[in-house]
C-alpha positions in Angstrom: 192.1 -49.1 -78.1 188.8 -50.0 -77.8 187.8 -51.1 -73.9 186.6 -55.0 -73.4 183.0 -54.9 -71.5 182.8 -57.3 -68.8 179.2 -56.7 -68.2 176.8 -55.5 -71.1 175.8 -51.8 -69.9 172.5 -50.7 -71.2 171.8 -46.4 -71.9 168.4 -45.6 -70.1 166.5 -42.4 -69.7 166.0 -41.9 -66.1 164.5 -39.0 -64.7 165.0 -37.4 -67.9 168.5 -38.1 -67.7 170.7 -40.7 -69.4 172.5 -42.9 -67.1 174.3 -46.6 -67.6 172.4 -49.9 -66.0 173.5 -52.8 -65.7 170.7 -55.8 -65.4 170.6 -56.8 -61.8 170.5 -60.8 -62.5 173.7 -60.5 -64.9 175.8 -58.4 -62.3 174.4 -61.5 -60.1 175.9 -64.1 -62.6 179.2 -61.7 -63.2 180.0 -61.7 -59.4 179.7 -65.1 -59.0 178.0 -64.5 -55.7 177.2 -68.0 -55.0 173.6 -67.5 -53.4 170.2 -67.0 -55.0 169.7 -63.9 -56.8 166.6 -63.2 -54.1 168.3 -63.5 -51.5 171.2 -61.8 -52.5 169.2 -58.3 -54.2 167.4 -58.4 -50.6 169.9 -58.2 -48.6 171.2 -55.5 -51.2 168.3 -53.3 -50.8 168.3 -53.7 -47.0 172.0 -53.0 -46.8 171.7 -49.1 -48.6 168.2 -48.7 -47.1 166.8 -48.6 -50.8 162.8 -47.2 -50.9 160.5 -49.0 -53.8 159.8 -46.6 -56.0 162.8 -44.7 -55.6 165.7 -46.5 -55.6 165.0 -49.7 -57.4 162.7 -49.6 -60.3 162.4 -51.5 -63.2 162.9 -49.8 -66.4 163.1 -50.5 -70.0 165.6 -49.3 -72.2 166.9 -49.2 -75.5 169.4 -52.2 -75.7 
């Protein structure tokens, strides 16, 4: 049986190792989470103390 995706996962090399990412703005849309997508990945990256560069990057993978 073949699992139904509720959000599209995407394979990215990171650090020379493979891991699954989601798109920040579609996890947004998924959760329904009823303020702006600024606002809400702010107070996101504030909330784990995230570090740019680190943490939150963007990347572009193989879809």
């Amino acid at each position: 049986m073949m699992a139904m995706e509720l959000i599209t996962l995407h394979i990215c090399v990171l650090n020379e190792c493979s891991a699954e990412t989601v798109n920040a703005r579609d996890l947004h849309e998924f959760l329904e989470i009823g303020r702006d997508f600024a606002t809400w990945l702010k107070a996101r990256i504030s909330q784990y103390d995230f570090f740019e560069g680190e943490d939150e990057q963007m990347y572009f993978c193989t879809i």
